[in-house]
C-alpha angles and dihedrals in degrees: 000000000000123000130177134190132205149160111220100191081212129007090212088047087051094039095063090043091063109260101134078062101048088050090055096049093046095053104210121184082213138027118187119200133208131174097022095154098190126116116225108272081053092072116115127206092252087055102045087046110025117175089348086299130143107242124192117185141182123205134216114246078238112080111235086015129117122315132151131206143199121225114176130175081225113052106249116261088229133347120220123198136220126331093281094249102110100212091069105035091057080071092053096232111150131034133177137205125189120215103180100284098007131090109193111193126198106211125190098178105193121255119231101201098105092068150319094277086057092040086059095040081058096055088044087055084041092048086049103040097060094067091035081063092052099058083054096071096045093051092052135027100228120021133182122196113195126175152085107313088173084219116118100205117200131007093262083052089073142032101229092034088152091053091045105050091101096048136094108258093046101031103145088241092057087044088054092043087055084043084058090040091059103010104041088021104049094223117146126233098218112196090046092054091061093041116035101167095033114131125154101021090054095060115112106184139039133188108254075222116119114309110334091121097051102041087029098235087164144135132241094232098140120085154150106217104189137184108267102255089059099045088058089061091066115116099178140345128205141184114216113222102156085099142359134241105169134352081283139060141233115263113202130191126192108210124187086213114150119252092219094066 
């Protein structure tokens, strides 16, 4: 089972950079979304059908703002939407897809970089989001979260690492809530797992601001974080770089998981 995840900081702006054509090459069983930022009647065909896969989307109240989607070679079982607190699911921020026994959940955790009031919007989405992952797991006996969690978590996980540690994205309570996610929590980082010492080739996303893609100055901020069982599932994991779709990049993750659960 292949899934990828990706931001794609504007379906229409990735769209016209290839990377319909990338997903269909690649073949992934699972492609989660994250940063659409369309409302509904902007939806093309090849959106709505990419690579012959079924794609379910939700969109953000603010045009251009926001969305994730969920696009699967097997049509989900069901589909649930949001984490149920209003404030947060008028931004589309969470979506989730059942597969039998997985649950696949595209995650767009806010970034708190703009300002303090969405710095502690982001700690009110972080505060909800741990026991809303907990009912995951008692909903599904295997689940798998990707997305764009905008936390670096630990100092191999970005470049600059000694000139960030005051900003939003590497602040040292955003870095202990990740240590509960994976620590408290018992949730797997799963590309991590695979790849302890990995550093550069592990970065997904990089600042359009003067050189950080070509010199990759860039942070480790995509991820699918997975219940154990699951992680340990994983066969390879893999960052594409050949071309670039967004200011991030795909994630993929090879899993041996059975097609029968």
């Amino acid at each position: 089972m292949r899934v990828v995840s990706l931001n794609l900081n504007g379906i229409r702006s990735a769209s016209k950079k290839g990377v319909f054509s990338w997903v269909e090459a690649h073949a992934p069983d699972i492609v989660c979304l994250q940063e659409t930022r369309i409302q509904d009647h902007q939806i093309t065909e090849e959106m709505r059908s990419p690579g012959g896969l079924y794609a379910h989307y939700i969109h953000a109240e603010k045009p251009g703002y926001s969305g994730v989607g969920i696009w699967s070679r097997k049509q989900p079982d069901a589909i649930h939407e949001g984490l149920g607190i209003a404030d947060f699911d008028t931004e589309a921020r969470v979506l989730a897809a059942d597969f039998k026994t997985l649950r696949v959940i595209s995650l767009y955790l806010p970034s708190g970089s703009s300002n303090e009031e969405r710095q502690s919007f982001k700690y009110r989405f972080m505060e909800n989001l741990l026991p809303w992952m907990d009912a995951q797991r008692q909903a599904a006996e295997h689940v798998l979260v990707c997305g764009d969690w905008n936390i670096a978590h630990r100092k191999i996980d970005l470049k600059n690492w000694r000139g960030n540690q005051k900003n939003s994205g590497f602040l040292p309570e955003e870095r202990a809530w990740m240590d509960g996610v994976f620590d408290r929590k018992g949730w797997s980082d799963v590309y991590r797992n695979l790849y302890p010492e990995h550093e550069g080739e592990a970065y997904t996303w990089w600042s359009n601001r003067g050189k950080a893609w070509a010199n990759n100055t860039g942070w480790r901020i995509d991820y699918h974080v997975a219940t154990p069982e699951l992680a340990q599932m994983a066969q390879k994991a893999a960052v594409y770089r050949e071309e670039r779709f967004s200011d991030h990049a795909p994630l993929t993750v090879d899993y041996a998981f059975p097609s029968g659960r």
